[in-house]
N, C-alpha and C positions, 0 to 999 in steps of 0.2 A: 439528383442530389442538389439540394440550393446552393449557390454558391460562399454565402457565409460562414458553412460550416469549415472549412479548412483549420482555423485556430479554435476555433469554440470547442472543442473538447478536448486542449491541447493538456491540461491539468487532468481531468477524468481517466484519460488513455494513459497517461501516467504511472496511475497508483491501483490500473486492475489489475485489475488484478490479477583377457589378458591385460599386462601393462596398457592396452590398449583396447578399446570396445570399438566394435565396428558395428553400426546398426543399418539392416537393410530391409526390415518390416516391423509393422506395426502390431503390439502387444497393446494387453490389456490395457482399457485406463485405471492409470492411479487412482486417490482419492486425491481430492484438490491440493491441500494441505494435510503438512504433517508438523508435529509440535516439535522443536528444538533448542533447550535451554527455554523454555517457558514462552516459546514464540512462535507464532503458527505460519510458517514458510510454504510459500505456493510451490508447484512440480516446477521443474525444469523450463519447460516452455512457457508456461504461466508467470513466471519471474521474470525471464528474461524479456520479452516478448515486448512487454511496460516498458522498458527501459531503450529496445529499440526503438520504438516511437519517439519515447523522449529526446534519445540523441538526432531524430531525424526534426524534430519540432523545434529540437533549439536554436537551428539553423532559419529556420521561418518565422520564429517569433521575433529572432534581432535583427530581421529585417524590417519586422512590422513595426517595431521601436523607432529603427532607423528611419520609416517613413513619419512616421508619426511627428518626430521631430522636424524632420525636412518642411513639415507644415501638407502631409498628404493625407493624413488622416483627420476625423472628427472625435474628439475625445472631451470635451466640454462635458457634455453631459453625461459621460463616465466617471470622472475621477474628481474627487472634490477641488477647490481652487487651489487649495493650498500643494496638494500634490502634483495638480498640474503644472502649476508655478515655477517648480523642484524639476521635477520630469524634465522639461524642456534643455534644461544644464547641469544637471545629477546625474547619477543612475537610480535606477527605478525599485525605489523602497517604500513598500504599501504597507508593512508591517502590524502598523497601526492601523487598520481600515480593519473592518467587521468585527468590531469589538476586539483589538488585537489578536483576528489568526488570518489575516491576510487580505491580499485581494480575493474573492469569489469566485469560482468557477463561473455562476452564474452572472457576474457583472464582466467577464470578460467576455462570456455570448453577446452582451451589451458593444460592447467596442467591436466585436467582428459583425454583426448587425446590421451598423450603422455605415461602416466604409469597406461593404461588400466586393464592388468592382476595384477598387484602388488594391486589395490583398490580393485579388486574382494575378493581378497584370503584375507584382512585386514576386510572386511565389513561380517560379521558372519550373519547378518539376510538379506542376498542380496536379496531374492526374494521379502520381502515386500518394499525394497529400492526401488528395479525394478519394484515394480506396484505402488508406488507414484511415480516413475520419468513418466511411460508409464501415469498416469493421469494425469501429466502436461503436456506432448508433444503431447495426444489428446487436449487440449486448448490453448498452445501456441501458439502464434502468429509465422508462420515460417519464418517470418524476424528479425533474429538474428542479423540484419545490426545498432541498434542503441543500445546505453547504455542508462535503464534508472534503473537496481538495482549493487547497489555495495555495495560490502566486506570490513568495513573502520578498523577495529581493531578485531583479535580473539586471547584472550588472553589463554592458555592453557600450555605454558614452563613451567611453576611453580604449576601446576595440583596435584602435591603431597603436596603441603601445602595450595593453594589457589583456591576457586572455578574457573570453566573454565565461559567465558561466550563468547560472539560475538555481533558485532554491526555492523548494515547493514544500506545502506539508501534507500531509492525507491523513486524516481524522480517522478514516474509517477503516486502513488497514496499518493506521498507527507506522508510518515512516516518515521520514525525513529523505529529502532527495536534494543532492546536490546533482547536478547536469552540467560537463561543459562542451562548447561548442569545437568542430574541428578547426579546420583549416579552410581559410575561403579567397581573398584575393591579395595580390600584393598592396594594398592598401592597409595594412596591418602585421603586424610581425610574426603572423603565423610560420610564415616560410622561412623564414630568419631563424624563428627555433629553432623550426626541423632539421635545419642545416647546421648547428651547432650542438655537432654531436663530438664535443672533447667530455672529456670525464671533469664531474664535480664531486665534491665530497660533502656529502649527506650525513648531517649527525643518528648515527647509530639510535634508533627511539629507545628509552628510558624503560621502557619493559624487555626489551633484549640485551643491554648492556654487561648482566651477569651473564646470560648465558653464551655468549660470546667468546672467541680467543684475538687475539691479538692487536691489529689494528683497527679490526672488525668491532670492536668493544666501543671505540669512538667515530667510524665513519664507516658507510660504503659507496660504493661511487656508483653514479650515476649517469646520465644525459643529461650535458649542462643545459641545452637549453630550454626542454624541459624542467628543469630543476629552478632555473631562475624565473620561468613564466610566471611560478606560484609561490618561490620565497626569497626568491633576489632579485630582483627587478630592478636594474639601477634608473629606467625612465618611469616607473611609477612614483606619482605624485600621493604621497599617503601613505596609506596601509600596503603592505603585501598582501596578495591575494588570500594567502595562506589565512595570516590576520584578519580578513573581512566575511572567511567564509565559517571562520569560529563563530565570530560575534553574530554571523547572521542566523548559523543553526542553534547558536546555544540556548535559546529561550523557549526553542519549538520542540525538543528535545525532553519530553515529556517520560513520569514514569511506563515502561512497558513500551516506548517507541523506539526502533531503530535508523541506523541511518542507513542510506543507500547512495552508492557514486556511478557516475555511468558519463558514457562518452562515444564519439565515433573520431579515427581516426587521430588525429593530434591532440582531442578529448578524449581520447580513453589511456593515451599514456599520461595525461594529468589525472585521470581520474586516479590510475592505477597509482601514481607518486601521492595523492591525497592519502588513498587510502591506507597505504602503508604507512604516512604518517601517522591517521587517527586511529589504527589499530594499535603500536607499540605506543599510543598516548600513555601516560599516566593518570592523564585529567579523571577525576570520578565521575565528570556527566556524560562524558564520550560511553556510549553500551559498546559492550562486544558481545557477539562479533559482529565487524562493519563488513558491508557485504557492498563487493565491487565487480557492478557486469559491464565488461567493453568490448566495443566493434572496433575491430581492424586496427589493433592496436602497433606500432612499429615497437622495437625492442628499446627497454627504459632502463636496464642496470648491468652491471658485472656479473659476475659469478659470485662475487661477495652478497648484490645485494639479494640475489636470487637465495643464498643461505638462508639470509636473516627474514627474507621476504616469507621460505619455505616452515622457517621456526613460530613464525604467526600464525601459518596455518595449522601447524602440529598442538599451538599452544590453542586454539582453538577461537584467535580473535580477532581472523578474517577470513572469509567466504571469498574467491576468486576466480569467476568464471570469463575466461579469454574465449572470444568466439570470432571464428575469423573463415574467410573463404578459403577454399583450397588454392587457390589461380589466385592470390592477392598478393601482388608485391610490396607490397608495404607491409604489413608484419615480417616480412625479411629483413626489413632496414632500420639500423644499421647492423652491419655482421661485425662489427669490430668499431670501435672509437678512434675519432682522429686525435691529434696531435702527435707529443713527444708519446704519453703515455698509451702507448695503443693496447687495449684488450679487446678479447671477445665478448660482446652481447651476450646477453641471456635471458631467453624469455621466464614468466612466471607464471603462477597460478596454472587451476584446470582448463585445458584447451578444448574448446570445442569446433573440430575443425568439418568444417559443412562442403558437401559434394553435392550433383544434381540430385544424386537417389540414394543415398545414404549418409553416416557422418563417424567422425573419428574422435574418442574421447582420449586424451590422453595428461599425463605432470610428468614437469622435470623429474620429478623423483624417483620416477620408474628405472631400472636398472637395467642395461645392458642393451639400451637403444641411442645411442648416444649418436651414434654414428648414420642411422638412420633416421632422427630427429634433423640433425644437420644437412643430410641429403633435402629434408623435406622443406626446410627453412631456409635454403639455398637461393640466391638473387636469380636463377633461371629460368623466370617466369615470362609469360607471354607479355611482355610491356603493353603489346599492343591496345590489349585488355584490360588494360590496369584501370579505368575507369570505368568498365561493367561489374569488373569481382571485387572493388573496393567499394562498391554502392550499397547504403543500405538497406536498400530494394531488394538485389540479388540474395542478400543474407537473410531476409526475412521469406523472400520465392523459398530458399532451401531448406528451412526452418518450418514452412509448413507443411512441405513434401513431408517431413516426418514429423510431423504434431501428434501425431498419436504414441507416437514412440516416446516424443522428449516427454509430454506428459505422463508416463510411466517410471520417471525419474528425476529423483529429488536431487541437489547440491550437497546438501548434507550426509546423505546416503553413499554420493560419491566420495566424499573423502573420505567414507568407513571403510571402502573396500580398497582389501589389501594391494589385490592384482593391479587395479589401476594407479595407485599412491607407492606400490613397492610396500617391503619386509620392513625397511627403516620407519617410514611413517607412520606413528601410533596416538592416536587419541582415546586412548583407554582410561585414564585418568579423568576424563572429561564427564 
C-alpha cells in the first residue's frame, strides 16, 4: 500500500456505502438496501460501518489541518489563493469550490499526494488507518474520474475552546454527514466537558412540547458539559456550534437528502445531543428521520431526556443506533450527575452491544430488565482495558466477526419489532 493513501479516501469511506437478540452465527445475506419513507437505507453493517471510519478519520484529518497550518504541509497547488489565504486563520470552508458542492474527493487525493511522508509521521495509529484505507480500495470503484463526495466545512482552528466537527456531502447516496471528533489531549477542553457532568436544562424541541407533561413540556436535563460544547459555549468567539453547523448543512440539504450525525467517544455524545436537537426541529428543510450512529458513547441525559429522546423515536424522526464494546468503561460514565441536583443517567437509542463472538441488541424501552441493564452498565469494568475496548479498532475487529449477521438486518426493521422495542412502542401510524 503507498503511503499517501491514508487520507485520500477519507470522503469516499464515508458515504459507502426477545427484549434482547443475542446473535452467535451467521444467516443469510440481506438485500443491500431497503426502502423507508421513500429512502433506500443500507443493512445494519452497511450503515454503520461508513460512519466508523468517519469517526476514526476525523481524528486524522485535524491533524492533517493542524500540520498543514504549523507550515508542514504543501497545499499551494491544492487550494486556490484566496482559500489558502482563509485556511491559515479561519476554519476550513471550501463551500464554494467545484462549482458550489465542495472540496473534491479527488483534489484531496491531491493534498495527501503531495505531503506523503509528513501524514505518515503525524498519524500515530497508521497501520490500522492503512487497513481501513486498503478496505476501501478493495471496494472502490477504480474510476476516480467523477465527484460525487465532498468536504464542505471542518471546523477545528479554535479546537482549544471549541469542539472540532466536519461536514461532508455524498451525491451519490444523497446524505449529509455531520462528524464530530472525540476527545484528544489536554490542549483542548475536551476533558473539561467530560468532567462537567452537573445537569443543564435543554429546551424541550418544539415537536414534542404537546406531547409532553409537565416540566418535561419546557426542558430536559442533560450533561452540562456536553450541552454547552454545542449551544453555550461561553469562550466561543461567534456563533454556537449549534448555529454553524445549520448554516453549514442547510444549503446541501437537497430534496430526497438525508442527514447523518456520527461520533466516537465525546463525539458521539455530541452527536447524539445534535441529533436530538434536529429531529424535535420544527425547521421544514431539517428531513426526518435524522439518523444518528455512535461509538462508545458515555451517558448524555436523565430519564426525562431519555422520554422525550424515546417519543422521537416512536414518532418516527430519529433513527439511533448506540454501539459500544462490552468491556468499555465509558459508556458507564456518568451513572448519576454531580452537583446539588444529583440524578441517574440514562442511556438512549438501540444498543448495539459487541462481544468477541457474538452481540447484544437491545432499547430502554424493553420492560422488565431494568435491573439487568444496570448490572450491565455498571462502572465494574476492567479499567485496566479501557483503552483496547474503547478503541475504534476493537469495535470494528467485532463488527466483522459478524458481518454477515449485521448484514441480515436493517435499523428500521429493528425498531418494528415488538420484542426488542417492548408492547409500548408503536409505529403503526407511520
Amino acid at each position: 500500500m503507498k503511503t499517501y493513501t491514508f487520507v485520500s479516501f477519507v470522503f469516499a469511506l464515508i458515504f459507502q456505502a426477545g427484549p434482547f437478540v443475542l446473535a452467535t452465527e451467521a444467516g443469510a445475506l440481506a438485500s443491500s438496501t431497503k426502502s423507508f419513507g421513500g429512502y433506500d437505507y443500507p443493512n445494519l453493517y452497511d450503515e454503520a460501518m461508513p460512519m466508523l471510519w468517519a469517526s476514526k478519520l476525523v481524528y486524522s484529518f485535524a491533524k492533517l489541518l493542524q500540520e498543514g497550518r504549523a507550515g508542514g504541509l504543501d497545499l499551494a497547488d491544492t487550494f486556490p489563493p484566496e482559500v489558502l489565504a482563509a485556511y491559515k486563520d479561519e476554519r476550513l470552508d471550501v463551500r464554494d469550490l467545484g462549482e458550489g458542492n465542495g472540496l473534491s474527493f479527488n483534489a484531496v487525493l491531491k493534498i495527501v499526494v503531495a505531503n506523503a511522508e509528513n501524514l505518515k509521521e503525524i498519524e500515530s495509529e497508521w497501520e490500522y488507518v492503512g487497513n481501513i484505507i486498503q478496505k476501501i480500495q478493495a471496494a472502490e470503484d477504480a474510476d476516480q474520474s467523477s465527484d460525487d463526495f465532498f468536504l464542505e466545512t471542518f471546523s477545528s482552528i479554535d479546537a482549544a475552546t471549541q469542539c472540532v466537527y466536519g461536514v461532508l456531502k455524498d451525491n451519490k447516496n444523497k446524505r449529509v454527514v455531520v462528524v464530530f471528533r472525540g476527545s484528544t489531549d489536554l490542549s483542548t477542553r475536551d476533558w473539561q466537558t467530560n468532567l462537567s457532568a452537573q445537569l443543564e436544562g435543554m429546551k424541550t424541541p418544539k415537536l414534542l412540547k404537546d406531547s409532553l407533561q409537565g416540566k418535561l413540556k419546557k426542558r430536559v436535563l442533560v450533561h452540562r458539559g456536553f450541552y454547552n460544547y454545542i449551544f453555550n459555549n461561553k469562550r466561543a468567539k461567534g456563533d454556537q456550534r449549534y448555529d454553524m453547523i445549520l448554516n453549514d448543512i442547510k444549503p446541501f440539504v437537497e430534496e430526497g437528502y438525508k442527514i447523518y450525525v456520527t461520533g466516537h467517544s465525546l463525539g458521539a455524545a455530541l452527536s447524539s445531543l445534535l441529533a436530538f436537537k434536529l429531529a424535535g426541529s420544527d425547521k421544514s428543510w431539517i428531513p426526518k428521520p435524522i439518523t444518528c450512529i455512535s461509538y462508545a458513547s458515555p451517558i448524555v441525559g436523565t430519564d426525562g431526556f431519555r422520554t422525550a429522546f424515546t417519543l422521537l423515536e416512536q414518532m418516527g424522526h430519529i433513527r439511533y443506533l448506540r454501539v459500544n464494546n462490552d468491556a468499555d468503561t465509558v459508556p458507564t460514565i456518568p451513572p448519576f450527575s454531580l452537583g446539588l441536583k444529583r440524578r441517574m443517567m440514562k442511556h438512549v437509542g438501540i444498543n448495539l452491544r459487541l462481544y468477541d463472538d457474538s452481540f447484544i441488541l437491545s432499547h430502554p424501552n424493553s420492560n422488565g430488565w431494568g435491573f439487568v441493564n444496570a448490572v450491565r452498565n455498571s462502572v465494574l469494568k476492567p479499567v485496566w482495558s479501557v483503552l483496547k475496548y474503547h478503541s475504534l479498532q476493537t469495535h470494528e475487529e467485532r463488527m466483522d466477526a459478524q458481518k454477515e449477521t449485521l448484514q441480515n438486518l436493517h435499523l428500521n426493521d429493528l425498531y418494528d419489532d415488538g420484542k426488542l422495542l417492548g408492547k409500548e412502542f408503536n409505529r403503526d401510524e407511520l
